[in-house]
Every structure is written in structure tokens, then in C-alpha cells.
C-alpha positions in Angstrom: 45.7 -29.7 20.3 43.3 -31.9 19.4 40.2 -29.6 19.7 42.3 -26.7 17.7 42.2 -29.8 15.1 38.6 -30.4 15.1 38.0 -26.6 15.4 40.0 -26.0 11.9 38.6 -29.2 10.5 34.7 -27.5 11.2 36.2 -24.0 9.7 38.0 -25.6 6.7 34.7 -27.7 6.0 32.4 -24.5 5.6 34.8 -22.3 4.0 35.6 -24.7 1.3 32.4 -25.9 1.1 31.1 -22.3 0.4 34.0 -21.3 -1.8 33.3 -23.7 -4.1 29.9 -22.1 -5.0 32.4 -19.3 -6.9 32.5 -22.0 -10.1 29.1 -20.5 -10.9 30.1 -16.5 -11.0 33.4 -17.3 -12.6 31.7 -19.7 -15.3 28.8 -17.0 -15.6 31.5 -13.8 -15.7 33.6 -15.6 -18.7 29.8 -16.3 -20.7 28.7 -12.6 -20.0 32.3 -11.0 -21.7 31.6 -11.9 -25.4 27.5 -10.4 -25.0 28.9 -7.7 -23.6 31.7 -6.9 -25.4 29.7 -7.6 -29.0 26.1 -6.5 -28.2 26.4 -4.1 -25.1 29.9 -2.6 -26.0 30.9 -1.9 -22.5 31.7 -3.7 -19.5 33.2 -7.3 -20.7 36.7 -5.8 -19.1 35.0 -5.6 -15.8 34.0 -8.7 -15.8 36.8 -10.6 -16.7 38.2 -8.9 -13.7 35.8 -10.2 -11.6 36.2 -13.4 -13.0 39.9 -13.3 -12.7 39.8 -12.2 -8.9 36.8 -15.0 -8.2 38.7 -17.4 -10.0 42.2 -16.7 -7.6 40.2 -17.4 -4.8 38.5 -20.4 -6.1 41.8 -21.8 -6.7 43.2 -21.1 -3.5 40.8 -23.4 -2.1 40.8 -25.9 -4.5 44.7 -26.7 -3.5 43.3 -26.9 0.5 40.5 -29.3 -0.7 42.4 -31.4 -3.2 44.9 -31.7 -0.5 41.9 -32.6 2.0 40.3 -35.5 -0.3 43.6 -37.1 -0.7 44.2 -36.2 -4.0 46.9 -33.7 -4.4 50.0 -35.3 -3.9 48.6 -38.6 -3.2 50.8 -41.5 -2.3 48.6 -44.5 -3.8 50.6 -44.0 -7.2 53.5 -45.7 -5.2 52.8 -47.7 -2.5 48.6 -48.7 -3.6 49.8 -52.0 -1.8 51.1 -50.7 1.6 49.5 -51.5 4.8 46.8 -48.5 5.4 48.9 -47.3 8.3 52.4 -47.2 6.0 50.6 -45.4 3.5 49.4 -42.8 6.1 52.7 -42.4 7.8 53.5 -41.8 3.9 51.2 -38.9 3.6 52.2 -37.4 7.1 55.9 -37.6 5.9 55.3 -35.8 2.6 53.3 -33.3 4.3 55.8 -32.6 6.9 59.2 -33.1 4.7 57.3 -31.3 1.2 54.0 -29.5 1.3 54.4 -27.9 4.9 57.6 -26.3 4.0 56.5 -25.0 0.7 53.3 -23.5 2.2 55.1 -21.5 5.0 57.6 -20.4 1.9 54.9 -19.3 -0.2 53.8 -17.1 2.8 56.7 -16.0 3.8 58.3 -14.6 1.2 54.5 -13.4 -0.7 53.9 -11.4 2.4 55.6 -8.3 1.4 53.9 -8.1 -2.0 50.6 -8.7 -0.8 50.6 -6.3 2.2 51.3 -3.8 -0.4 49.4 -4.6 -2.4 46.3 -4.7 0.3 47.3 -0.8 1.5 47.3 0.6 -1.9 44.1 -1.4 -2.9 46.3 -2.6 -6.0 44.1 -2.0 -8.8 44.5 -4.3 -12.5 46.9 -3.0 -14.6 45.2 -3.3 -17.9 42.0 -1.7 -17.2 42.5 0.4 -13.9 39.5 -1.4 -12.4 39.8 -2.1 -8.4 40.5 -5.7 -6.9 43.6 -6.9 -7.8 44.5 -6.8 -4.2 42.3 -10.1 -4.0 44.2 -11.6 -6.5 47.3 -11.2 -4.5 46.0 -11.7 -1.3 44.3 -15.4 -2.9 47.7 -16.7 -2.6 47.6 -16.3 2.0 44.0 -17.7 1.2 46.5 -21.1 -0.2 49.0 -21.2 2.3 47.0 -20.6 5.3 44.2 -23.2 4.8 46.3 -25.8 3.5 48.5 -25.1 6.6 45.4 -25.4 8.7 44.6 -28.7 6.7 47.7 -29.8 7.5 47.5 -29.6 11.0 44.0 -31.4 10.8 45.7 -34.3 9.2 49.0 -34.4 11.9 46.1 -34.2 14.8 43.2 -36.6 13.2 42.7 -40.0 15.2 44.1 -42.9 12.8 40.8 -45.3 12.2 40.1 -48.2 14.6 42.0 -51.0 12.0 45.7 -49.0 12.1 46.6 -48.4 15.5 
């Protein structure tokens, strides 16, 4: 189980690392909407779809790697003087008991509306432009890699000092 861990780990590490490059799109899709909506007269609905679809995803991963750098749902606000080993047993517990559960909810009951979404390529309801599908399907893009980084964390070797 162990080398499923460090396999996940490795995938987690790229696909985060590359979905974070969307900040620049999504940052350039919301500058381009007023130009082209006052100058060019056309377009600025398409992209602020785009921007809302690369935005979902972004998102998505920004739970997973929040999650990963120990920052979303952190223990320290509680227990900053616990042993290092408590504190980890802390963050398994939470994990286990809270954020595992809630991930495998989110993906559970979401499936249906996203699968549906996916086969009639859901387009947005405002402007009739395709990709909305992404939007939906952003949300399995949460649940499965932080469900993925929560194995990596059950599976990581504690560090030399806490066993």
C-alpha cells in the first residue's frame, strides 16, 4: 500500500503543480471581458465562461493542495503545543472522522448530476456556450484528489523524531 501512496503522492504532485498555472488564464480571461465587451463588442460572454470553467478546476485543486500543505483544516489552532506525533494523530483523526467522509459524500451523491451533465455536454445557461460540463465535473476533480491525498497522508512514514 505503501507504493500506491508514493505512486498518488508523484501524480498529485504534477497535477497540482500544473493546475495551478490556470491563475494566469483565469486572471487574463476576467481582464480581457471589459476590452472586449466596450471596444470589441463581442466575445466578453465567452470568456467569462472560460474563466468560470478554468476557475472550477483551479479550485478543485486548490482544496487537494491546501489540504496537502497543512493548511486547510489545520490542527495548530488547537493544540500548537502538542507533541509532533499528537498533533499528527490529530490530523489523521480529522481526516478519517471529517474530511474523508465529506469527500466520498460529495462524490457520491454529485455523481448523478455530473454524469448527466458529461453525456449531454451541459452547455451554460446564460449564453448557450459549451463547457459547463467542466464546471460540474470540477467538483470529482475535489473529491477524488483530496481522497487520493488522503490516502498519501494515512500511508506517509511519520519522520525519524515521532515514532
Amino acid at each position: 500500500m505503501a507504493r500506491v501512496a508514493r505512486l498518488l503522492d508523484g501524480v498529485l504532485r504534477r497535477t497540482l503543480s500544473a493546475l495551478r498555472w490556470l491563475a494566469i488564464p483565469i486572471s487574463l480571461m476576467l481582464f480581457l471581458q471589459w476590452p472586449l465587451r466596450e471596444y470589441v463588442k463581442a466575445y466578453s460572454r465567452e470568456a467569462n465562461d472560460l474563466g468560470q470553467w478554468l476557475f472550477a478546476l483551479y479550485v478543485a485543486a486548490a482544496v487537494t493542495a491546501a489540504t496537502r500543505a497543512g493548511t486547510h483544516l489545520a490542527v495548530d489552532t488547537l493544540a500548537k503545543r502538542y507533541p509532533a506525533r499528537a498533533r499528527r494523530l490529530l490530523v489523521h483523526i480529522c481526516n478519517l472522522v471529517a474530511l474523508a467522509p465529506w469527500a466520498f459524500l460529495v462524490l457520491v451523491t454529485a455523481t448523478p448530476l455530473i454524469v448527466a451533465s458529461i453525456s449531454h455536454l451541459e452547455r451554460f445557461p446564460d449564453t448557450g456556450n459549451p463547457g459547463y460540463f467542466i464546471v460540474k465535473s470540477a467538483v470529482w476533480v475535489m473529491s477524488l484528489t483530496l481522497l487520493a491525498q488522503l490516502i498519501v497522508d494515512i500511508f506517509r512514514p511519520s519522520p525519524p523524531g515521532e515514532r
